[in-house]
C-alpha positions in Angstrom: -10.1 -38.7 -14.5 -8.0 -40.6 -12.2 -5.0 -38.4 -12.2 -7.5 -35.8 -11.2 -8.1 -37.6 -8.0 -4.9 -38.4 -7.1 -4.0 -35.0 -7.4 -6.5 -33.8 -5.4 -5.6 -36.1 -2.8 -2.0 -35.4 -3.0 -3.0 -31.8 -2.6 -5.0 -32.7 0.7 -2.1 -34.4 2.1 0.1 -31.8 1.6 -2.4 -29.1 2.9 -2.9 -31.4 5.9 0.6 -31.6 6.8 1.3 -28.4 6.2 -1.2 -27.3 8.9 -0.3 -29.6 11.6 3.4 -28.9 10.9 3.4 -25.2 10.4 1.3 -24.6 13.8 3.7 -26.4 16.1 4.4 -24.9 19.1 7.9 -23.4 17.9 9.7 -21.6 20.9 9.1 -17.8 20.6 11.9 -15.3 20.7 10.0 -13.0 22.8 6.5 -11.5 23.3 5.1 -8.9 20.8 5.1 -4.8 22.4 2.9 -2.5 20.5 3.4 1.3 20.9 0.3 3.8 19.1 1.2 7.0 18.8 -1.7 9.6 18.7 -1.3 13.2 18.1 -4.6 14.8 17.5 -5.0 19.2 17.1 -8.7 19.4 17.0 -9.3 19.4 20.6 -12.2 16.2 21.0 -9.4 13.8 21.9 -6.1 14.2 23.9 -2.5 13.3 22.3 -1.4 9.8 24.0 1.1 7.4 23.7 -0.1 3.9 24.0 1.8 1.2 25.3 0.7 -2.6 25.4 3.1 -5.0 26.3 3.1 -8.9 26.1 1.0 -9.7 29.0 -1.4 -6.9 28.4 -0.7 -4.2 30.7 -1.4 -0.9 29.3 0.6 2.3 29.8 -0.6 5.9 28.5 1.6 8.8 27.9 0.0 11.8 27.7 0.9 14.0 24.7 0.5 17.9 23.9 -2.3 19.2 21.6 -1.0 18.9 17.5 0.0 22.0 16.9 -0.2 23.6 13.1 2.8 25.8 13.7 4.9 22.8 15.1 4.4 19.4 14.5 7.4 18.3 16.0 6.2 19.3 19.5 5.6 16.2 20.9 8.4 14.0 18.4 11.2 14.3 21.4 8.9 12.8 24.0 7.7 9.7 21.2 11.9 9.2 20.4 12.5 9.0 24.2 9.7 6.3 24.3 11.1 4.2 22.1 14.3 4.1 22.9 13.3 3.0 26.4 11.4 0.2 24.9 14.8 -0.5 22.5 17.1 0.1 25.9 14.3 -3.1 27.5 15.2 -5.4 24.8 12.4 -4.9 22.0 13.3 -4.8 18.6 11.4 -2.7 16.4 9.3 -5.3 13.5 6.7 -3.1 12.1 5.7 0.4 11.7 2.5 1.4 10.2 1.1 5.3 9.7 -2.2 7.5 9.1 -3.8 10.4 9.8 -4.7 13.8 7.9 -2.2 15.1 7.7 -3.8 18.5 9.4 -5.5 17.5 12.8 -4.2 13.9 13.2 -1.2 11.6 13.3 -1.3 8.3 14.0 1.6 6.2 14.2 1.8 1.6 15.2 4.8 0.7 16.1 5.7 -3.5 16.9 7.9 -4.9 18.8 9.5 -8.2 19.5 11.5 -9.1 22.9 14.7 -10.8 21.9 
């Protein structure tokens, strides 16, 4: 029973340490930039590019309507996005995707200043 205790109270310690520790204020290599890339075809929404950067300025893009015959329509205008955002310093961190398939793609690209 007593090593039952002492290993719970080991295991507080080390929980307790390891939140004040792993929450220090570490220097940051950069701000976070998160790009959403929305191509819809049914007509209720426009196609946009969204842009948020660190200090939560907002940018929009607008995009042309998915089209069934071509969805690569609007792929030159996302590259030449985010190569901007590469050419400013970001480094891409995370990509995340959704949609449809048919009416709706949906793309999250993060980014990290270095």
């Amino acid at each position: 029973m007593k090593n039952k205790y002492i290993l719970i109270s080991a295991a507080s310690v080390l929980l307790a340490l390891s939140a004040v520790f792993g929450f220090t204020n570490k220097p940051a290599s950069g701000g976070i930039l998160t790009v959403r890339t929305v191509e819809i075809g049914n007509g209720l929404y426009a196609s946009s590019i969204f842009i948020i950067d660190e200090n939560g300025k907002l940018e929009i893009i607008e995009l042309k309507k998915l089209q069934s015959k071509d969805y690569s329509q609007n792929m030159p205008v996302i590259n030449q996005t985010l190569n901007k955002i590469k050419a400013a310093g970001y480094r891409l961190i995370s990509t995340a995707g959704g949609g449809d398939g048919f009416t709706t793609i949906l793309n999250t690209y993060t980014f990290e200043k270095e």
